[in-house]
C-alpha positions, 0 to 999 in steps of 0.5 A: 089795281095792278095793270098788266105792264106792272105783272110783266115787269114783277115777273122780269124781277122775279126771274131774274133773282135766281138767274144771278143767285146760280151765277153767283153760286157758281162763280162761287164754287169755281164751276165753270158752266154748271147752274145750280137749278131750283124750281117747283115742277114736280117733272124735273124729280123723279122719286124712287120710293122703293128705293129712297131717292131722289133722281134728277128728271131734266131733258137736256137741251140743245146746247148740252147734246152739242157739249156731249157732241163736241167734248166740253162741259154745259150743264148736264153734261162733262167730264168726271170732275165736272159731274162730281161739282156739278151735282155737289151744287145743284139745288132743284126743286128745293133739294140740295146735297146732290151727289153723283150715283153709285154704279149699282144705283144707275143699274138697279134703275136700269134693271128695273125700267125706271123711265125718266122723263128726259129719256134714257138712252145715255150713258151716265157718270157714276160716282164708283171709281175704276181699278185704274187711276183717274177712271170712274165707271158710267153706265149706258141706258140703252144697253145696261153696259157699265164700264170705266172710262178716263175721267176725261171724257164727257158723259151725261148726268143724273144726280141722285139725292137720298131720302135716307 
């Protein structure tokens, strides 16, 4: 019979493989603060059908509304460069080949109301660049605005996997 200390201590290890798993693969890719995620809750995935892809689904935490706040990169949050590595690494819920989505991707989810579960009032990388070096376009949420913005500034993301 398995006692409860040995449940506890089994799920300690458990957890723990991914954790150094992401570290490494971060370390690996030279991402600084980015985690590669993979779990098995249905609510970080948000499957367009209509459309063939698949959204990144994840509420941001304390930490990346902070970065966002204070111009850094964490997790979810960074400059264009850092989104762009970020979701070249990201594995979720068994997915991987990630990649930031177009301008026009972004807008047809905010034209047609597509609701996240982690909100929608941000403005996101896209993977189109602008008419002027080192500038990329994001969209805003709220408002369905896109404009292109120094690679510099720090934005939110939302990767998009294609079911094509």
């Amino acid at each position: 019979m398995v006692s409860l200390k040995d449940k506890i201590h089994n799920t300690k290890e458990l957890t723990m493989k991914p954790k150094v798993l992401l570290l490494s693969l971060s370390l690996l890719l030279g991402i600084s603060g980015a985690v590669a995620e993979e779990k098995t809750s249905d609510t970080l995935i948000l499957k367009d059908t209509k459309h063939l892809l698949i959204w990144q689904d994840q509420s941001y935490t304390k930490k990346e509304l902070d970065a966002y706040k204070e111009d850094y990169n964490k997790g979810k949050v960074g400059n264009w460069g850092y989104a762009d590595q970020y979701c070249r690494a990201l594995v979720l819920n068994g997915y991987s080949n990630w990649r930031l989505p177009t301008k026009e991707e972004l807008l047809t989810n905010y034209k047609e109301k597509c609701q996240f579960n982690s909100g929608n009032a941000h403005s996101y990388w896209s993977s189109t660049p602008g008419d002027e070096e080192e500038k990329h376009y994001a969209v805003y949420f709220r408002t369905g605005d896109v404009n292109a913005f120094d690679d510099v500034v720090h934005y939110y993301i939302r990767c998009v996997h294609s079911t094509k």
